[in-house]
C-alpha positions in Angstrom: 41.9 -48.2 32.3 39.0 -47.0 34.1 39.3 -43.5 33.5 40.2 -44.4 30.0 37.0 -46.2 29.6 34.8 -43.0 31.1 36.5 -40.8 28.7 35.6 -42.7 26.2 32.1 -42.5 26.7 32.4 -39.0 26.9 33.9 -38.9 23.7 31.0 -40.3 21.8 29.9 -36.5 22.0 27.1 -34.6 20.8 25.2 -32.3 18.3 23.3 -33.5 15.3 24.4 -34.0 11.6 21.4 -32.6 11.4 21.6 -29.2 13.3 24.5 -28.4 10.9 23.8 -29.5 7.9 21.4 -31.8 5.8 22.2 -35.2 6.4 23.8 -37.7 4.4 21.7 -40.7 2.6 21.5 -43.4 5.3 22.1 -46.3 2.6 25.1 -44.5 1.4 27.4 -45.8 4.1 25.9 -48.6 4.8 26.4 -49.8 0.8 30.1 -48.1 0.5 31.4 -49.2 3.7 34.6 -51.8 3.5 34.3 -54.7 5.7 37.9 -55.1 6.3 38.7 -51.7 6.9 38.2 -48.6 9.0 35.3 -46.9 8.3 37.0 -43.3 9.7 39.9 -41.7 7.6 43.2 -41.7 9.2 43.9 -39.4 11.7 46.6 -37.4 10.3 44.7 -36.7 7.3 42.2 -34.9 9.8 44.3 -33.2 11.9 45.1 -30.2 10.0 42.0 -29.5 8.0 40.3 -29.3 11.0 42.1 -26.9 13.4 42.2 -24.5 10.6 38.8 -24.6 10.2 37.9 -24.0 14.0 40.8 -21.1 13.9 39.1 -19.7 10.6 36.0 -19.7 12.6 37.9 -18.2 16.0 39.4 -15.5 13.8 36.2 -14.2 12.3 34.2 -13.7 15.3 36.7 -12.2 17.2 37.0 -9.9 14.5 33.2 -9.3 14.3 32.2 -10.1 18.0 34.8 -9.6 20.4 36.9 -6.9 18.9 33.0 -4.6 19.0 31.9 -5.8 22.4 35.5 -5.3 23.8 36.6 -1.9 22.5 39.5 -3.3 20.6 37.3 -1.7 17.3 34.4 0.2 16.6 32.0 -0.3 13.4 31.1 2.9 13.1 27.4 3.6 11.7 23.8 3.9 13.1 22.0 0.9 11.5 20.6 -1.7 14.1 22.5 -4.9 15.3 25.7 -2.6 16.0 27.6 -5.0 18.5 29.8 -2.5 20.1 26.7 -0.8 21.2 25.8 -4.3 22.8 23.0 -5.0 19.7 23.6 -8.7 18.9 21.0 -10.1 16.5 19.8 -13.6 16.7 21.5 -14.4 14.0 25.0 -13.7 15.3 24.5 -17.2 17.0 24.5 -19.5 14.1 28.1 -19.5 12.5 30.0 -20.4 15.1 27.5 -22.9 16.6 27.6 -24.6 13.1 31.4 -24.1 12.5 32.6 -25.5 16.1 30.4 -28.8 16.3 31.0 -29.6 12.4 34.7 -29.5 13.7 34.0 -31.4 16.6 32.8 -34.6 14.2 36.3 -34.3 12.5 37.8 -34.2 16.2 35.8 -37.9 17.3 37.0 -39.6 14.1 41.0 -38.4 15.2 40.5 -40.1 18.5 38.7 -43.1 16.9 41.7 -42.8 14.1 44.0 -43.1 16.6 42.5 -45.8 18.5 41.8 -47.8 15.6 45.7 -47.6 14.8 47.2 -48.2 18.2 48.2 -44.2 18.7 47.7 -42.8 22.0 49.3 -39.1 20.4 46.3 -38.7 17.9 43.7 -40.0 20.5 45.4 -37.0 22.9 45.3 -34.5 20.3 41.5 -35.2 19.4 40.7 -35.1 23.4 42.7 -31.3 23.5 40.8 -30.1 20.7 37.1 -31.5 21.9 37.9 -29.9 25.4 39.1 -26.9 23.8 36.1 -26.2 21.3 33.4 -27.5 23.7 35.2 -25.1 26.1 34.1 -22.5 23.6 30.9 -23.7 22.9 29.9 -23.4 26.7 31.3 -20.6 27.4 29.1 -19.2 24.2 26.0 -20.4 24.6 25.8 -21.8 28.5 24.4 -25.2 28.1 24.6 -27.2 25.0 24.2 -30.4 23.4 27.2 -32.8 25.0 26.8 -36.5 26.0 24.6 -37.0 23.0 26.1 -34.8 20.2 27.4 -35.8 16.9 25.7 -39.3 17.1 23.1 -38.7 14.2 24.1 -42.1 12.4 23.7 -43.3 16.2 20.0 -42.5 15.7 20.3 -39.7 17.6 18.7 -36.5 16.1 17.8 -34.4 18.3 20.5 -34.3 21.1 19.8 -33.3 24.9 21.3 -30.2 26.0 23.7 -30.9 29.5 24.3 -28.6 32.1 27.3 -26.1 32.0 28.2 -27.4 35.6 28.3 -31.2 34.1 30.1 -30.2 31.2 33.7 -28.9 32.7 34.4 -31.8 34.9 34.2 -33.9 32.2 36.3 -31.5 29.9 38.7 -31.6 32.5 38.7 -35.5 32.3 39.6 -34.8 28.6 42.7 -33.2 29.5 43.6 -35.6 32.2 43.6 -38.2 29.8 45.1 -36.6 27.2 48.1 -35.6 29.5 48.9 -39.7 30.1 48.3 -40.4 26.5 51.4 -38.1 26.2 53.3 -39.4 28.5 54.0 -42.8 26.6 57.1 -42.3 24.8 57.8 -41.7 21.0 57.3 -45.6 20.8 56.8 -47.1 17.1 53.4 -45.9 15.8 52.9 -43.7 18.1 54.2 -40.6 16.3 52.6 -37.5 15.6 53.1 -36.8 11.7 54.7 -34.0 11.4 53.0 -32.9 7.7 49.9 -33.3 9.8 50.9 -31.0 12.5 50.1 -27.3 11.4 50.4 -26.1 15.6 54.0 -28.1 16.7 55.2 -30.3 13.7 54.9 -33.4 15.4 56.2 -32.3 18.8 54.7 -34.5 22.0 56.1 -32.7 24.6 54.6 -29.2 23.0 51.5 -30.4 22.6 51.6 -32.1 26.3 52.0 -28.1 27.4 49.4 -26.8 25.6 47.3 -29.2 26.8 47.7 -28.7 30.6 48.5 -24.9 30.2 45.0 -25.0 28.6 44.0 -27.3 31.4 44.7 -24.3 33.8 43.0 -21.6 31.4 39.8 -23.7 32.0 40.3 -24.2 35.8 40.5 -20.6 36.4 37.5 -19.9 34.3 35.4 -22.3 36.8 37.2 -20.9 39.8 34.6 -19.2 41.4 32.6 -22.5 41.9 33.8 -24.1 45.2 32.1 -28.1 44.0 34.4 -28.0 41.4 37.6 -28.1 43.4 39.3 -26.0 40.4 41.6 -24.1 43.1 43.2 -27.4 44.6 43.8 -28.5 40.9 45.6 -25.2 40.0 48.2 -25.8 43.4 48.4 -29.5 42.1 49.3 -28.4 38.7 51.8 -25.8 39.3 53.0 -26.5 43.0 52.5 -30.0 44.5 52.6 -32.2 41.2 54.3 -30.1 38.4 56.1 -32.6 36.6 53.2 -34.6 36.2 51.7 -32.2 34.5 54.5 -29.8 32.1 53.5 -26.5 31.4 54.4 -23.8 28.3 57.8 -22.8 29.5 58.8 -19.7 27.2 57.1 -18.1 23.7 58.2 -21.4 21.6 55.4 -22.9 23.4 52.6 -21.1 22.4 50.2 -23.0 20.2 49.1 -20.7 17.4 48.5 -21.6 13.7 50.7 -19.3 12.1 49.5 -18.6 8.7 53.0 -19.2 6.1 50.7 -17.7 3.4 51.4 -21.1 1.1 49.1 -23.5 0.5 46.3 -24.2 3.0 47.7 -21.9 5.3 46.5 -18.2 3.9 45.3 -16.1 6.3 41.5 -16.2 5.9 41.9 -11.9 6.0 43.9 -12.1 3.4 41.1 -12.2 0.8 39.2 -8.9 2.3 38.8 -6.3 0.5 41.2 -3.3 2.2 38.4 -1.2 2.8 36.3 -3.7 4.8 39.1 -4.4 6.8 40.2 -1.0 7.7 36.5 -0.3 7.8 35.9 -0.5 11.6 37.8 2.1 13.8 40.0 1.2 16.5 38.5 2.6 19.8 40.5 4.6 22.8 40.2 2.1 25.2 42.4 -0.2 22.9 45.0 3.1 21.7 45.1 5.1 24.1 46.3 1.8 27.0 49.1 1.2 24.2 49.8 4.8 24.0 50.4 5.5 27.5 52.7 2.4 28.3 54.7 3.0 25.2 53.8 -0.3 24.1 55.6 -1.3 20.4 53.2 -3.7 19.8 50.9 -0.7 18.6 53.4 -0.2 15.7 51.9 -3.6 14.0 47.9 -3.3 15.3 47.5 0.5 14.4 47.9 2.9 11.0 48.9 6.2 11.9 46.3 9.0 12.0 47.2 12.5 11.0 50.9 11.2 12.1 49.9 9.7 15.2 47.7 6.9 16.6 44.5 8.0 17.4 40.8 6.0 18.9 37.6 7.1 18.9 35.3 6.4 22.0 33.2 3.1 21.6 29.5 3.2 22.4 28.7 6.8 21.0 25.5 7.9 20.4 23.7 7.2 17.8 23.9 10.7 15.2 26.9 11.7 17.1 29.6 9.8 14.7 33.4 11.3 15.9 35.8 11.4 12.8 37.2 7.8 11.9 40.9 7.8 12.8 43.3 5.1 13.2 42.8 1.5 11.8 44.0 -1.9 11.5 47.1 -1.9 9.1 46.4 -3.6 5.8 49.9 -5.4 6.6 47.8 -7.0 9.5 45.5 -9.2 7.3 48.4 -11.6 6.5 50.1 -11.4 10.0 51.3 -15.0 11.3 50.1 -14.4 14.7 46.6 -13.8 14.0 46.2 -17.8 14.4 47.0 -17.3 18.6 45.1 -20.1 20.0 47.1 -19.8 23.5 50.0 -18.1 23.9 52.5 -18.0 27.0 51.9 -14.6 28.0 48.5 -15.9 28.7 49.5 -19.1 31.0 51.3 -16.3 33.0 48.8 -14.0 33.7 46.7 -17.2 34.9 49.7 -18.0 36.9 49.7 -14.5 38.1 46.0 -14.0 39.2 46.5 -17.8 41.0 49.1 -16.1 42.6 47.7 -12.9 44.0 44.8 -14.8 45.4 47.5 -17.4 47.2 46.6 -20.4 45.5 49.7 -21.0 44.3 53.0 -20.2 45.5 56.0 -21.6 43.5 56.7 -17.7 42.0 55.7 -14.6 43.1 52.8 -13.0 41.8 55.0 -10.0 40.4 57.4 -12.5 38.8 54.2 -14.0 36.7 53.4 -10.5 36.4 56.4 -9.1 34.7 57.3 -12.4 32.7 53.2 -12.1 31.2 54.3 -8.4 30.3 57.4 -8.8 28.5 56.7 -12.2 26.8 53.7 -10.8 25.3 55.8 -7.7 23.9 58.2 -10.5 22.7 55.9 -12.7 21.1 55.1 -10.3 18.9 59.0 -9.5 17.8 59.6 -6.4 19.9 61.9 -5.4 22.9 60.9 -4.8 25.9 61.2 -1.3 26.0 63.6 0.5 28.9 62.4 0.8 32.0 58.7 -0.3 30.8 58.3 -2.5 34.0 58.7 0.7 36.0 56.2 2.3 34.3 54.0 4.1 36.2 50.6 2.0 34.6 52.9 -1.0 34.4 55.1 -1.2 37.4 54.0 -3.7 40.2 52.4 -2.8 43.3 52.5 -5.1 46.1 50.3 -2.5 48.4 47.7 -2.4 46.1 44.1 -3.6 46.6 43.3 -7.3 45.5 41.2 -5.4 42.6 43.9 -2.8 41.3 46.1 -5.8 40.7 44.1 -7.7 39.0 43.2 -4.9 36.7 47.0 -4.4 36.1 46.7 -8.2 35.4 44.0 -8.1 33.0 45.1 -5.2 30.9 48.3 -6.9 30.3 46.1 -10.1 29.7 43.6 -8.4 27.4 46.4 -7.8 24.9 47.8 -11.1 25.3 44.6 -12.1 24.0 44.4 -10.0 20.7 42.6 -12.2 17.8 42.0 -14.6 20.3 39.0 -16.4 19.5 36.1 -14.3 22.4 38.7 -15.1 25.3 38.8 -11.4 25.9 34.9 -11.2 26.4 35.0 -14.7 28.3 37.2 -12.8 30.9 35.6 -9.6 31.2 32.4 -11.5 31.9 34.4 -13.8 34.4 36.2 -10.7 36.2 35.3 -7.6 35.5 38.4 -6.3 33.8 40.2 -4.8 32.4 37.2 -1.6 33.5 35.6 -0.5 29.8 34.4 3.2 29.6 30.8 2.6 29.2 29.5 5.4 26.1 26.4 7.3 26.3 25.2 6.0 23.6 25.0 1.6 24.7 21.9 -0.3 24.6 20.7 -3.1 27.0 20.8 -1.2 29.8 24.6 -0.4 29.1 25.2 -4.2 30.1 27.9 -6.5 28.6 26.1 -9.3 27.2 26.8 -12.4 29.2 26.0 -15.3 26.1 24.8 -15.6 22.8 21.4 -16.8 22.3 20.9 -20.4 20.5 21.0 -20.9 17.0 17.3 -20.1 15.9 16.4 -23.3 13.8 17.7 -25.3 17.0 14.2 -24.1 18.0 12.5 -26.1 15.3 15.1 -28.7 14.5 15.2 -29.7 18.2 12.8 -28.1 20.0 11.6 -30.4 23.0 15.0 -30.0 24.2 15.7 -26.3 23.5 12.6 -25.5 25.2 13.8 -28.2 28.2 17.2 -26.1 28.3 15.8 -22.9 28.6 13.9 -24.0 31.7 16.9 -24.7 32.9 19.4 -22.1 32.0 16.7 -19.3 31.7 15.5 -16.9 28.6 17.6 -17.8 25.7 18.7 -14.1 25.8 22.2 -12.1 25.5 21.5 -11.2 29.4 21.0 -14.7 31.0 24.6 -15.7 33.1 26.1 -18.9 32.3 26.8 -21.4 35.3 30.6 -20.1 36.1 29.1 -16.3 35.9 26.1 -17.2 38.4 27.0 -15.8 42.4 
């Protein structure tokens, strides 16, 4: 009950109504609100609307940000704010800032849903999705708005800005919780609609997965920090206590919204023109990786050029244009998959890197390995081809350096993360790989951006405590590290 009680005061989380949006007439509520009744709607009607709003959101920056920066695609053209020549504007910042913490609202009425109606499963989904999109809020913007977010009819305004370093142990507590939440059997109310369920139609165990598979995505990410004891957590999770805390087990675990093209759930592509979606170029790095291990998977992400799939270099000078080959397939705008918000391909390349650094010891690091690689051909419907483990840029290499297995980890990885949300760029800044050919033609000092800068109007709407964060954190700029990146 105590730890209960501390997440709860976490969860009366951050940002202001009015950061977002204008806000609503104070008397409003006050005059419409029932007496005798819950002022919050119920949980299952929020469920749904809001994950495919935060995956819209995921979806359309990867596509803009994270595809450019990580040489999955190139925008070709010489006009400024070109983001795969490391050129972000200031302006990049606002849409997801505004998209994830409008979300995050929805998110603190599920768990307040569920508490109001004695159901532990909704009150555990709402702590999964806060962890996750405050996960992605950090590890965007550094420090941000937390404790005090999202409490505008609270009177609070103009929120506070907490520390990156104070923000993931109490994420973590999120996912603690959430994990005992789903323990408690399928008792009577304690159900997980399935109609409200766009990810696993009701399922408590899958959902129980996700959340400790996610649990360990976030671990890793904070790895490098010895105060937050992320390492011994890992061996807890996988070695010394694993069935307390049930991981994704095979492809049918991998939380994605897959987009059935009825009703809500069109992908958000699908309404593109053709020739803005095929617009941007796909680079080598992305082709020519695929090319060389054979990969299938190349057969749905590329159109053929001139009868075979072809890249062009990322980061060219600017008046040095190559010829535009290969794209993304127009067939790709409606693709099911495109929804990925953690698949099991990328719970084994965790397990994998854990592995190789001999945190964890329940499988090899070659048997992660291998099961990453072939589950993430798999996922997407293909074979493994014959003999593609043996490959000669594939196979295993037990002699090799600490740093040339975890490229061959993180290459596999970087396609496990394809469309997913800016967890390719969150790695690269974390590791290092996979290595990026670095063009003639990149700006800032040819160096990967390591955040995006804060909304602009937060300097006006809240400025005492942007300019108190900045202090802090250091220039609101696209070079200043986050916590986890900091030696």
């Amino acid at each position: 009950m105590k730890n209960r009680k501390y997440i709860y005061l976490i969860l009366v989380l951050f940002i202001s109504v009015s950061m977002i949006t204008p806000s609503c007439k104070k008397d409003f509520s006050e005059i419409n609100t029932n007496p005798n009744t819950s002022v919050f709607a119920l949980p299952q009607a929020l469920l749904a609307p809001a994950i495919t709003d935060v995956v819209i959101a995921n979806m359309s920056r990867s596509q803009r940000i994270t595809n450019e920066l990580m040489q999955v695609t190139v925008n070709m053209g010489d006009s400024e704010g070109k983001i795969f020549r490391y050129e972000v504007r200031t302006a990049e910042a606002d849409y997801l800032w505004n998209s994830w913490y409008t979300e995050l609202t929805n998110f603190k009425d599920i768990y307040k849903g569920g508490e109001d109606n004695l159901n532990t499963s909704y009150q555990a989904l709402s702590l999964i999705w806060q962890a996750y999109t405050y996960s992605l809020l950090t590890d965007t913007y550094g420090d941000i708005p937390f404790l005090n977010s999202n409490k505008a009819k609270d009177g609070i305004f103009t929120p506070n800005f907490d520390q990156q370093k104070d923000i993931y142990p109490a994420l973590f507590l999120m996912l603690e919780q959430a994990n005992e939440f789903l323990k408690v059997g399928n008792a009577t109310g304690n159900a997980i609609t399935s109609a409200s369920d766009p990810i696993y139609t009701g399922n408590r165990d899958k959902w129980r997965r996700f959340g400790n598979s996610l649990y360990l995505r976030l671990l890793l990410r904070v790895s490098g920090k010895a105060e937050t004891n992320a390492i011994a957590k890992i061996k807890e999770i996988v070695d010394t206590k694993a069935s307390n805390y049930p991981i994704m087990t095979s492809n049918d675990d991998s939380a994605v919204l897959r987009w059935s093209g009825t009703g809500a759930y069109v992908s958000p592509f699908v309404p593109w023109r053709d020739g803005d979606w095929y617009g941007p170029k796909l680079a080598s790095f992305f082709v020519d990786n695929l090319n060389e291990r054979s990969d299938p998977r190349i057969q749905k992400w590329a159109s053929l050029y001139q009868g075979d799939y072809q890249g062009i270099p990322s980061g060219y000078p600017s008046g040095q244009a190559p010829e535009g080959k290969s794209a993304f397939p127009v067939s790709l705008k409606a693709e099911p998959l495109l929804g990925n918000i953690m698949n099991y391909s990328e719970l084994q390349f965790i397990l994998a890197e854990a592995a190789v650094k001999g945190w964890i010891t329940a499988k090899t690091p070659q048997v992660y390995y291998e099961t990453g690689a072939t589950s993430g051909i798999t996922f997407w419907g293909y074979a493994l081809p014959t003999n593609y483990l043996t490959f000669d840029k594939v196979k295993w290499n037990n002699n090799y350096t600490l740093d040339q297995k975890m490229e061959l980890i993180h290459i596999q990885k970087y396609y496990s993360l394809f469309f997913t949300d800016l967890q390719q760029w969150f790695e690269f800044r974390r590791t290092g790989h996979p290595i990026l050919p670095k063009g003639a033609g990149l700006n800032n000092g040819g160096i990967m951006p390591a955040r995006l800068n804060y909304p602009v109007y937060v300097q006006s709407a809240n400025g005492e405590n942007y300019k108190a964060a900045v202090a802090v954190q250091g220039a609101d700029n696209i070079n200043t590290l986050v916590w986890w990146q900091r030696p």
